[in-house]
C-alpha positions as CSV (number, residue, x, y, z in Angstrom):
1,X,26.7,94.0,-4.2
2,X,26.7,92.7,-0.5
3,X,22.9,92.7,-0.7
4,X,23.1,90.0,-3.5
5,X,25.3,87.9,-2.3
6,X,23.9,87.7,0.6
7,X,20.7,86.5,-1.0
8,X,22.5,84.0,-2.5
9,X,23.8,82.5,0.3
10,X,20.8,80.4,1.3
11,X,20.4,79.2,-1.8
12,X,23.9,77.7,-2.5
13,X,23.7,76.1,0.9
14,X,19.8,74.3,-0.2
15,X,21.6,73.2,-3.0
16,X,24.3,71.2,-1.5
17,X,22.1,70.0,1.2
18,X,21.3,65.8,-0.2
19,X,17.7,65.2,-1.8
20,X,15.0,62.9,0.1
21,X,15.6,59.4,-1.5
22,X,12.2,58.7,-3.8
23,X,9.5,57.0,-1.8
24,X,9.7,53.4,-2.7
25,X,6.0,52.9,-2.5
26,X,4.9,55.5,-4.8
27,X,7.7,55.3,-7.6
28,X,8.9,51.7,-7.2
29,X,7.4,48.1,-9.0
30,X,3.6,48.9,-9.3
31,X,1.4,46.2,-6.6
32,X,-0.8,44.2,-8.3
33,X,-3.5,41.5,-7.6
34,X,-2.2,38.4,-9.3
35,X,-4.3,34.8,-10.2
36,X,-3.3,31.2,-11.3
37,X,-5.5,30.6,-14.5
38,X,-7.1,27.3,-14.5
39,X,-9.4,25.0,-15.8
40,X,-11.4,23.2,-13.2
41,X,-14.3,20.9,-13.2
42,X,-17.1,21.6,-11.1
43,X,-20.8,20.0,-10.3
44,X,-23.2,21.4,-11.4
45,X,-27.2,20.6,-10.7
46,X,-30.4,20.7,-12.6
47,X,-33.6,20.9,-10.8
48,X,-36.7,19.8,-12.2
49,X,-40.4,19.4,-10.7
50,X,-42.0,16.2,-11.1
51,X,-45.2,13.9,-10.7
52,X,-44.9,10.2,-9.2
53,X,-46.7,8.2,-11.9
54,X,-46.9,5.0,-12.1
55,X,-44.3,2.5,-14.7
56,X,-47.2,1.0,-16.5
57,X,-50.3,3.4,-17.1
58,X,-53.1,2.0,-19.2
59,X,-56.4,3.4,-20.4
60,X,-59.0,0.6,-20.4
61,X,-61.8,0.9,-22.3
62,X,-64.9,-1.4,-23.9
63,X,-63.7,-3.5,-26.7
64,X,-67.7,-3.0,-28.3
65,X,-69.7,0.1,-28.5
66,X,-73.0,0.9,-26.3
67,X,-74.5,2.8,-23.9
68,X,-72.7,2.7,-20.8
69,X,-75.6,1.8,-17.8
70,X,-73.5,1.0,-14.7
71,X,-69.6,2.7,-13.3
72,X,-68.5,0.3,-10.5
73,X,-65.2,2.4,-9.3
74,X,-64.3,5.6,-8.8
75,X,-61.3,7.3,-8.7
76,X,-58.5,5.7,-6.1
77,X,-60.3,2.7,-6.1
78,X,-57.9,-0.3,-5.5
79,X,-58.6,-3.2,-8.1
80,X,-57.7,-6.6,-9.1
81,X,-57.3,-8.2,-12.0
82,X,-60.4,-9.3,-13.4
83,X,-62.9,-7.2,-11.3
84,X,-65.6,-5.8,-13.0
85,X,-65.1,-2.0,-13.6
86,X,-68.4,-1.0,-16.0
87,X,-70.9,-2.3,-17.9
88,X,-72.9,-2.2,-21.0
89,X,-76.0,-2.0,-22.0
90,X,-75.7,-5.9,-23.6
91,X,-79.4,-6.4,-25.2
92,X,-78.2,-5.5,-28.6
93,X,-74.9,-7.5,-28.5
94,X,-77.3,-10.4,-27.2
95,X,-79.4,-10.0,-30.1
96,X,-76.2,-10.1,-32.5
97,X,-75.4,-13.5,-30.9
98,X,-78.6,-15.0,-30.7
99,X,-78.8,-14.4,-34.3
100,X,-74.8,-15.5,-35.1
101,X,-76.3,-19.0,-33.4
102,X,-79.4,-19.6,-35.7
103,X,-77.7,-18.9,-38.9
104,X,-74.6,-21.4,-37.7
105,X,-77.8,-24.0,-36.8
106,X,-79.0,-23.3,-40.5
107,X,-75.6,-24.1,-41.9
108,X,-75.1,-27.2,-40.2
109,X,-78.8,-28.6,-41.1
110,X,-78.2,-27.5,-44.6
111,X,-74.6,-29.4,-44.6
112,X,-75.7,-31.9,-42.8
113,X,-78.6,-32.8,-46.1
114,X,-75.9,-32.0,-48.6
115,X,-73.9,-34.4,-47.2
116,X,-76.9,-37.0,-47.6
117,X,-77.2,-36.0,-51.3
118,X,-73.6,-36.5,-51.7
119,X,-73.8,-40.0,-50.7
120,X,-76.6,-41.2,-53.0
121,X,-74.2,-39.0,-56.0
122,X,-77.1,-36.1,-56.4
123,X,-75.1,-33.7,-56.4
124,X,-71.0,-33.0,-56.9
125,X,-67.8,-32.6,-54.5
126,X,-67.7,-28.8,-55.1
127,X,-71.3,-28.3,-53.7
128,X,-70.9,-30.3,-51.2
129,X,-67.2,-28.2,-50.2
130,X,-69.2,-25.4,-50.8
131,X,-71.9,-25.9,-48.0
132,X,-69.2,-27.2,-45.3
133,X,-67.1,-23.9,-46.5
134,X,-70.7,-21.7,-45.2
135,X,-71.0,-24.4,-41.8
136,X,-67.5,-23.2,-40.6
137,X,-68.5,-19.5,-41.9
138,X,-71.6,-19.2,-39.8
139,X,-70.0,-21.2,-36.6
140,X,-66.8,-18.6,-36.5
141,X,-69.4,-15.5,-36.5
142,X,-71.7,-17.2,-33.7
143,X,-68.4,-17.7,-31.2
144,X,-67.7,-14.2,-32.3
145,X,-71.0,-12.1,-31.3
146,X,-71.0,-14.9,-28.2
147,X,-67.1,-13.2,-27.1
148,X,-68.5,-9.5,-28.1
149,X,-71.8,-10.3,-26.0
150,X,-69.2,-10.9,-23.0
151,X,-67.6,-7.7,-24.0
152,X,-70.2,-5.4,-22.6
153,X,-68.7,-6.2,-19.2
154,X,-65.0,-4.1,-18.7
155,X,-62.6,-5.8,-16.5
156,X,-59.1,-4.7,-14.7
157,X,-56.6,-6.6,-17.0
158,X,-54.3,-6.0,-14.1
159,X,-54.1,-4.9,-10.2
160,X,-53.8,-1.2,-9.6
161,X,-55.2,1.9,-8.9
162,X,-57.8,3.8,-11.2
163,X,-56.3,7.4,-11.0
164,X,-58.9,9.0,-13.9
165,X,-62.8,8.4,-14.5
166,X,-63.0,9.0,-18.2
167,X,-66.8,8.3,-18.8
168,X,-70.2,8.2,-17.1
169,X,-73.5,6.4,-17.1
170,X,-75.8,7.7,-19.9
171,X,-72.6,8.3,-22.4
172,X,-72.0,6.2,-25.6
173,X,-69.1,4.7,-25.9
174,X,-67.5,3.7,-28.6
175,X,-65.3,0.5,-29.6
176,X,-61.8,1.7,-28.1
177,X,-62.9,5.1,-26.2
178,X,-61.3,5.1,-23.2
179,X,-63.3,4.5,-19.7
180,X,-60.7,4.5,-17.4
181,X,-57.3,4.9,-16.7
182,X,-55.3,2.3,-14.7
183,X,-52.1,2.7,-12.7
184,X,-50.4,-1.0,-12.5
185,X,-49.0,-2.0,-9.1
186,X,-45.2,-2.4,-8.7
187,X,-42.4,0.3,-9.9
188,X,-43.2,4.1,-9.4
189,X,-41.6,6.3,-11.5
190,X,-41.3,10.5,-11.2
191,X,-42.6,11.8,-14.8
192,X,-40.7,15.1,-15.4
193,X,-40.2,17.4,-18.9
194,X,-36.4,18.5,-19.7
195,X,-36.3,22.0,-21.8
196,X,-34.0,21.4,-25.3
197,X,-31.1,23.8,-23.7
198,X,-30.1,21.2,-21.0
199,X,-30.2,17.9,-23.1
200,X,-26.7,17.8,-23.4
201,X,-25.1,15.5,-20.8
202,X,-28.0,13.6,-20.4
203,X,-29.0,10.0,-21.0
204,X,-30.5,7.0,-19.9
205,X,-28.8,5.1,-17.0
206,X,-27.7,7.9,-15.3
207,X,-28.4,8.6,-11.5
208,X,-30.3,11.4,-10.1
209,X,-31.7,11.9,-6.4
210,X,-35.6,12.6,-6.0
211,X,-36.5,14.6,-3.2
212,X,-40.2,14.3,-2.3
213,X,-42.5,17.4,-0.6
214,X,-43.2,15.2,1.6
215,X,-39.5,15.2,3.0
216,X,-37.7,12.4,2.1
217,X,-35.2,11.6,-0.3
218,X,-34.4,8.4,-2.9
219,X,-32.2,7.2,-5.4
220,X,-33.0,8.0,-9.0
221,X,-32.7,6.2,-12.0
222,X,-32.8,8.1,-15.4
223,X,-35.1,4.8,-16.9
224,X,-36.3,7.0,-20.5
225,X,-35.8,10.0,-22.7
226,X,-37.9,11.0,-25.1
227,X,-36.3,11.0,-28.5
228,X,-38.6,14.4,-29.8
229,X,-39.5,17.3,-28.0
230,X,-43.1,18.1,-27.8
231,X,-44.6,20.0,-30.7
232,X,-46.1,22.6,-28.5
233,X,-43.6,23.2,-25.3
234,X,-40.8,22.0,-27.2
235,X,-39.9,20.1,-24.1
236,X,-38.3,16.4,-23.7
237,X,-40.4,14.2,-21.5
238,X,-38.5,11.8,-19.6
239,X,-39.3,9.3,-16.3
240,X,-37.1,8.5,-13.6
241,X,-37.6,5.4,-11.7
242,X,-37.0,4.7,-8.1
243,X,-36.1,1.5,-7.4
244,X,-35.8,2.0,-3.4
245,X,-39.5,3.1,-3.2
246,X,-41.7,2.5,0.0
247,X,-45.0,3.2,0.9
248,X,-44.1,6.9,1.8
249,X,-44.1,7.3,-2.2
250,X,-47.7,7.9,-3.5
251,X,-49.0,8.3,-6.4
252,X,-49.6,11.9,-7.7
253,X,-47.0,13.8,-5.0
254,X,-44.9,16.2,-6.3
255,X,-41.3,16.0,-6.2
256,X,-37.8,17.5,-7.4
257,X,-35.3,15.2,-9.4
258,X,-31.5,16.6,-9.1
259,X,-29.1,15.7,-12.0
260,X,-25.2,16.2,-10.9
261,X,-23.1,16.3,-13.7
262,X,-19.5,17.5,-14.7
263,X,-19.2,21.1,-16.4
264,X,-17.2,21.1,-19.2
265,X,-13.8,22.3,-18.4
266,X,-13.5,26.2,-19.3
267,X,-10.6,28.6,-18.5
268,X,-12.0,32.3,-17.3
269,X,-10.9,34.9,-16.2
270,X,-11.6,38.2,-14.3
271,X,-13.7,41.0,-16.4
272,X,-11.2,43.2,-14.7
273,X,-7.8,41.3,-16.3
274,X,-9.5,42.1,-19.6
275,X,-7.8,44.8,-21.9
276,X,-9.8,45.8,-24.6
277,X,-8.3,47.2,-27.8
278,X,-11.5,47.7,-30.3
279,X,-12.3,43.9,-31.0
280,X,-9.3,42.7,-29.8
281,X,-9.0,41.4,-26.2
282,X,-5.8,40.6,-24.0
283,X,-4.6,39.9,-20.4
284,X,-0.8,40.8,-18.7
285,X,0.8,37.6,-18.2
286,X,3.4,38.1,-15.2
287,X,6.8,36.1,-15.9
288,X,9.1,34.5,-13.5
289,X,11.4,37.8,-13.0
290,X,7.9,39.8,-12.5
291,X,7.9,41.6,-15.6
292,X,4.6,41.4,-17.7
293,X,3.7,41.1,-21.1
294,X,0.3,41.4,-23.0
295,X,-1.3,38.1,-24.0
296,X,-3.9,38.2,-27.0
297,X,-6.9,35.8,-25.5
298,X,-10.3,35.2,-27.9
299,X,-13.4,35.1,-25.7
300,X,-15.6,32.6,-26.1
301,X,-18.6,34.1,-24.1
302,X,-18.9,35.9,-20.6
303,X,-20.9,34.5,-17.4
304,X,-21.7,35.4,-14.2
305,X,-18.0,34.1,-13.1
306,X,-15.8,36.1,-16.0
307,X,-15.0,35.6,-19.3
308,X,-14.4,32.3,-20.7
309,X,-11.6,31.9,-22.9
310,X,-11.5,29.9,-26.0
311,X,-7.6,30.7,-26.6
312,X,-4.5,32.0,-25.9
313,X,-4.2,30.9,-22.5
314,X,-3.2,27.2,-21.7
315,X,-4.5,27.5,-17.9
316,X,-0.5,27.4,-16.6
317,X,0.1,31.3,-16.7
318,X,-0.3,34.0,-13.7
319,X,-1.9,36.9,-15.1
320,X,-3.1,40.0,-13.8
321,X,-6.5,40.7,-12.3
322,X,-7.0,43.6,-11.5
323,X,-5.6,47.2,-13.1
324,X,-5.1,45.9,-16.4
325,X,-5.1,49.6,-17.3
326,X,-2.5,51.0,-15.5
327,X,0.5,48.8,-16.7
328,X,3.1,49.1,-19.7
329,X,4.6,46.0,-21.8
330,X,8.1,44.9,-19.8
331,X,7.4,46.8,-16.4
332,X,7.7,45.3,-13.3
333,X,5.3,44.4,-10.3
334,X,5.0,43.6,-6.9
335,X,2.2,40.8,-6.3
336,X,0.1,41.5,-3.7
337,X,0.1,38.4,-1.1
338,X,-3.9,37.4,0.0
């Protein structure tokens, strides 16, 4: 019997010793990594590669057919309005007016003997109507062949720069077919294509900044959009004029034209806030005695940033970030300071 009590003895005395108090850390408010939601709006840029074209581009070309005999430019050639570009061969346009001429001489002599007959009343008003009607017919188509004659001779209808050769000596040409193209002095403009997923936002008016390879930078103007994509790239082609260009900007270099423009405003929040429940998605919201509570949210899409949330938050609430997982309706936390 002593044996047993005095294995007791150590045991009565562990129990009246007093217990450790609970280590605050492990068993008190959980700490967790808080955030303000928000909606803020931030810049944003689009980039796009470009060509410095140009305002006013035009494709000159003969206004008769023929063989082409003589190319006066080539390409980068400065002109001026009115100089000779090409020429054609002009014997058969020469022909047509020499022969325009002597049927308007025909008409006249024969007009002039109508009239002669009309005065001695051999013959009626009408025929004589009739003849002066054929007079004016025949002089109209002898100035005509006499302009066409001068058409065989292609002049610059403006000062500018021919940036394409479109035909050589030897080819036919028709009435129309382009010989050259023509980049008018004055305004340059950056000629750039926009893809159909960043057409929203933009229109014309709007400023942009154009940075040439060359290494300097101007003020852009969006000056026109294209109201339909192309059929094949599906692309919007748009220019953007600078009207602070120098001589520094020539035509053909490449450049980059920068759009800044406001994002929409869009609340988002931490992939790690995010409880998922099946197809359901929620966040802990921490109130003012730091006690949280679960807060159904419907995600509008995810981005590199988060999820953005089309509702259930108003962007005033502190929720949780991080360790969603770990915490239970009503419990309280401690928020961890940055």
């Amino acid at each position: 019997m002593k044996y047993w009590t005095l294995l007791l003895l150590p045991l009565l005395a562990a129990c009246g010793e007093k217990m450790p108090p609970p280590d605050a850390a492990t068993n008190g408010p959980k700490l967790v990594k808080a955030m303000k939601v928000g909606a803020d709006r931030t810049a944003q840029e689009n980039q796009y590669s470009g060509e410095v074209r140009a305002r006013i581009e035009s494709t000159l070309g003969f206004r008769v057919g023929g063989k082409l005999v003589e190319r006066l430019v080539d390409v980068g050639a400065k002109v001026k309005a009115g100089q000779p570009l090409a020429r054609l061969d002009p014997a058969d346009q020469q022909l047509a007016a020499t022969q325009a001429a002597a049927s308007r001489a025909l008409a006249e002599a024969d007009l002039k003997r109508t009239q002669e007959l009309r005065e001695k009343n051999f013959i009626s008003q009408a025929a004589l109507d009739a003849k002066a009607t054929a007079a004016e017919v025949a002089g109209s188509q002898a100035r005509l062949a006499q302009n066409q004659a001068s058409y065989t001779t292609l002049v610059a209808d403006a000062a500018g720069v021919v940036s394409a050769v479109l035909a050589e000596p030897g080819q036919v040409v028709a009435a129309g077919q382009g010989v050259f193209r023509l980049a008018r002095d004055g305004q340059r403009e950056v000629a750039i294509v926009i893809p159909e997923s960043r057409l929203a936002g933009l229109k014309v008016g709007m400023g942009a900044t154009v940075d040439l390879w060359a290494g300097k930078s101007y003020r852009g103007v969006l000056r026109e959009l294209a109201p339909m994509a192309d059929a094949a790239t599906r692309t919007f082609a748009a220019r953007v004029s600078l009207p602070d260009a120098d001589e520094v900007v020539a035509l053909g270099m490449t450049a980059t034209v920068r759009f800044a423009r406001e994002s929409a405003t869009e609340l988002v929040v931490p992939l790690a806030a995010i409880l998922q429940q099946g197809d359901k998605a929620a966040v802990w919201v921490i109130a003012e005695d730091s006690t949280v509570r679960q807060q159904p949210i419907e995600i509008a899409r995810y981005s590199d940033q988060g999820a953005v949330v089309a509702s259930g938050l108003d962007g005033s609430e502190t929720i949780v970030a991080a360790g969603a997982f770990m915490l239970s309706a009503g419990e309280k936390v401690r928020i961890a300071q940055p």
